[in-house]
C-alpha positions in Angstrom: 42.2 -96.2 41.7 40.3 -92.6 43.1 41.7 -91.3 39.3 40.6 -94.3 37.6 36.9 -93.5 39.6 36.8 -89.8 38.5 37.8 -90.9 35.2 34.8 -93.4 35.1 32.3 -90.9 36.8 33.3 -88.1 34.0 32.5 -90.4 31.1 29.1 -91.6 32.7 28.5 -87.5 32.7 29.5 -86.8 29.7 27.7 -89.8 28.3 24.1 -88.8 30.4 24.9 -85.1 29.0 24.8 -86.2 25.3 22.1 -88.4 25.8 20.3 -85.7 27.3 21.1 -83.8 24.4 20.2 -85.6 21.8 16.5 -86.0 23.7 16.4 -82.1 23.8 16.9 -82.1 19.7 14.4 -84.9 19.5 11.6 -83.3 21.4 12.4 -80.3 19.5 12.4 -81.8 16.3 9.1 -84.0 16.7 7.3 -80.8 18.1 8.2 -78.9 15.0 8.2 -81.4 12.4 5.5 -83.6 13.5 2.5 -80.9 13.4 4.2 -79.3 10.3 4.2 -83.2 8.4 -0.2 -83.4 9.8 -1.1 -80.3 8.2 0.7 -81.0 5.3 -1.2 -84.0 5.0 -4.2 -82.7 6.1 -3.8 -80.1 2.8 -4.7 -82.6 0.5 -6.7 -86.1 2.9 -9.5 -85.0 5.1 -8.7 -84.5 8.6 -10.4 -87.7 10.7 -12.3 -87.4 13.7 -11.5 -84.6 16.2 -11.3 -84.5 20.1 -14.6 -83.0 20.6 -16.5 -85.1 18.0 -14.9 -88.4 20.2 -15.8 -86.4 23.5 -19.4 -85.9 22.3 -19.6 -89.8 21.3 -18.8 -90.8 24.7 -21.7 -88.5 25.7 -24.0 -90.3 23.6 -24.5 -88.1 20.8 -23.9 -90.1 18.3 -22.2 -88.9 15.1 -23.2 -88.2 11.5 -20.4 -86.2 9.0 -20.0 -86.3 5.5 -17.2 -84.7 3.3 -17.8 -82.5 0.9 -15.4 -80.5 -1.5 -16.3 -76.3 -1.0 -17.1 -76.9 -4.5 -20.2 -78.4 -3.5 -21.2 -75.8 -0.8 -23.3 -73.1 -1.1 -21.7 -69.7 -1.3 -25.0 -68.5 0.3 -23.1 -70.2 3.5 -19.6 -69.2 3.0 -20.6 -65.5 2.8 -23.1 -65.7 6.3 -20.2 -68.1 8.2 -17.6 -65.0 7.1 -20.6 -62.3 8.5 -21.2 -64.1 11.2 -17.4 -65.3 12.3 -15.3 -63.1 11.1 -15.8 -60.8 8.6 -12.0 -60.3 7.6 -11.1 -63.3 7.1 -10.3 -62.7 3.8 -8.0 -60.0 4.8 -5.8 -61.3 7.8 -3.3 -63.9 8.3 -4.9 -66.0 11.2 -5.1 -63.3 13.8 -7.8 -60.2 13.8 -5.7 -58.0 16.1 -8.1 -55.6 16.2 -10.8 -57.9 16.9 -8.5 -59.5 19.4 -8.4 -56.0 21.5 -11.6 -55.6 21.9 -13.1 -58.4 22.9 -10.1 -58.5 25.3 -11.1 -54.8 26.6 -15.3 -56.1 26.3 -13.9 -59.1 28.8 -11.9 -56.6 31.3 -15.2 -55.0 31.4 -16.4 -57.5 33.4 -19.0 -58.3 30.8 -19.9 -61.4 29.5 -17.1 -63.3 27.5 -16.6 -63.1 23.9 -14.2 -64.3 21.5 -11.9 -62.7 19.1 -11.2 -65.5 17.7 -10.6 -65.8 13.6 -12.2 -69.0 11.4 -8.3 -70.0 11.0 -8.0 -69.9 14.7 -11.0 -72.2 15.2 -10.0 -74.2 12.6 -6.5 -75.1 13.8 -8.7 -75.9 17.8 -11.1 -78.1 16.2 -9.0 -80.4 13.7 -6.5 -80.6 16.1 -6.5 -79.8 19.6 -8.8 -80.6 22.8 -12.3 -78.3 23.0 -11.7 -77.2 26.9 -9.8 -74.0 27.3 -6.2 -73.9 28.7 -3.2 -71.9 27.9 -1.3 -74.5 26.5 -4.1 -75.1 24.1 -4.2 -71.5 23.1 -0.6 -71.4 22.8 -0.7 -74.6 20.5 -3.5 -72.7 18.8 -1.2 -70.0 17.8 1.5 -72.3 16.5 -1.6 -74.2 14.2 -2.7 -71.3 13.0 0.3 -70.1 11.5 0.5 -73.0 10.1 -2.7 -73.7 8.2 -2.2 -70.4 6.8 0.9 -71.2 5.7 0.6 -74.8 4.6 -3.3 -74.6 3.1 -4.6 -71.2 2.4 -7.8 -69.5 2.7 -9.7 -72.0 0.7 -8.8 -74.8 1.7 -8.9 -73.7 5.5 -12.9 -72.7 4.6 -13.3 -76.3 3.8 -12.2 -78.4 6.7 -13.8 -75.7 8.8 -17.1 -76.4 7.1 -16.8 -80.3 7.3 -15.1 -80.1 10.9 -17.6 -78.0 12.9 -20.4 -78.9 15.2 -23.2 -78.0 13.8 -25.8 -79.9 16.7 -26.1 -83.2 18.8 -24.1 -85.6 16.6 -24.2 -83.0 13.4 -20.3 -82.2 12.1 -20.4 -80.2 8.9 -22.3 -78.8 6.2 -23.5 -81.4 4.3 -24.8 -83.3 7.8 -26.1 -79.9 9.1 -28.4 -78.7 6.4 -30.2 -82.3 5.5 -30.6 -82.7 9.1 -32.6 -79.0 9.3 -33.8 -78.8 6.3 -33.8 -82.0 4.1 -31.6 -80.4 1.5 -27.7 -80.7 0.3 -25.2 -78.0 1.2 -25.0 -76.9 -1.7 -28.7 -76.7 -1.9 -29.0 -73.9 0.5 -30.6 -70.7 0.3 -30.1 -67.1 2.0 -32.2 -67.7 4.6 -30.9 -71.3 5.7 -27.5 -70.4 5.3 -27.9 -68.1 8.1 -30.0 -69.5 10.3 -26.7 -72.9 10.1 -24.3 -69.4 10.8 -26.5 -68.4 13.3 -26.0 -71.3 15.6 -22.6 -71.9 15.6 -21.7 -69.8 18.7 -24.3 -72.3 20.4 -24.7 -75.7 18.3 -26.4 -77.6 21.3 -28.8 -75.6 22.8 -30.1 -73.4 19.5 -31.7 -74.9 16.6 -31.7 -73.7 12.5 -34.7 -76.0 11.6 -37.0 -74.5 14.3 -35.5 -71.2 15.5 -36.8 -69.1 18.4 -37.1 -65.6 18.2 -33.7 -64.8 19.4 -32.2 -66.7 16.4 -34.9 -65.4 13.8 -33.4 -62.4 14.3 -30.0 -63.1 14.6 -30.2 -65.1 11.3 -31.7 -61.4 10.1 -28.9 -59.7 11.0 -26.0 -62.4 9.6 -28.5 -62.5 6.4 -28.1 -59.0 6.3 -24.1 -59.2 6.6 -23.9 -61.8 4.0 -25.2 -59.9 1.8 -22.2 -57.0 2.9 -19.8 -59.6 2.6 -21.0 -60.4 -1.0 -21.4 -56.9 -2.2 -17.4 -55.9 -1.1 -15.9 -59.1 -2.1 -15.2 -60.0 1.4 -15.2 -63.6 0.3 -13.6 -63.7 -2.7 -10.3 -65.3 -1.4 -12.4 -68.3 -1.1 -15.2 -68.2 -4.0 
């Protein structure tokens, strides 16, 4: 009987131990497969709506997006987004380590926060993950990132990150952005209002493109100015 009990106990272990198993491979499996399957879907159908346009909704903000192909975009935008945002984007493969560095040696500082993070980077956070920083989030970041370069490439990631930002209280994109502030298509935008919309992204609540203060006149000045850079040394020529 006590043999015929051990015998019983070692098959109910060994049975638990394979399930257990096979739930390892399966968490593995979904948590590589599933995100790689989304953004290869996402390459080709436009990504829905994100966490923090759903978040902003249930704040009563409202929401106003419309799709357009980067084909109907103005470059005047691309080029002040890639001043503004990262200016070698163009030239990396997610990551600005260098960037990365020093705004990680700004923040030791003790200074006031800042970013080093790439337009792939904040891509991959706003199609796909939750807006409020963690370091799962981040980490999840990473593994996104890779991805989208990977999956979509520079022009495609340009797109959904132009149709996928917040661009004011219930404003997502380009196309909602600029005939909000200024009555016109995105493609219809000139120098001047394609900076003043790159100007405000840090800040998409509390600054405004159609009636700037001073501190955004002259900001948009200065991404004008490095839109014009990024034209003159083809720093956006992956994407245009």
């Amino acid at each position: 009987m006590a043999r015929r009990a051990r015998s019983q106990r070692k098959a109910r272990g060994g049975l638990i131990g394979q399930l257990f198993r096979w739930a390892v491979i399966g968490v593995l499996v979904f948590g590589l497969a599933g995100p790689v399957l989304v953004v290869a879907v996402y390459r080709f159908v436009p990504p829905p709506m994100t966490w923090l346009m759903v978040e902003r909704m249930v704040q009563g903000h409202g929401f106003d997006r419309r799709w357009v192909p980067l084909s109907r975009i103005s470059p005047q935008l691309v080029r002040s987004v890639i001043g503004a945002e990262d200016s070698r984007f163009c030239e990396h493969h997610g990551f600005d380590w260098g960037a990365i560095r020093k705004a990680m040696d700004h923040n030791e500082a003790g200074k006031k926060l800042r970013g080093g993070s790439t337009i792939s980077q904040q891509t991959a956070k706003n199609v796909f993950l939750w807006p409020h920083r963690d370091w799962v989030r981040k980490g999840l970041e990473t593994w996104f990132t890779v991805l989208i370069e990977g999956i979509w490439g520079k022009p495609r990631i340009m797109e959904v990150y132009l149709n996928a930002i917040e661009w004011g209280p219930g404003l997502y994109g380009a196309e909602a952005a600029a005939q909000a502030n200024f009555h016109v298509s995105a493609a219809g935008l000139n120098p001047a209002q394609a900076a003043r919309l790159a100007a405000i992204i840090p800040k998409p609540l509390a600054w405004k493109a159609a009636r700037p203060g001073p501190y955004i006149q002259k900001r948009g000045g200065h991404i004008a100015a490095a839109a014009g850079t990024v034209r003159r040394d083809g720093l956006a020529d992956c994407v245009l």
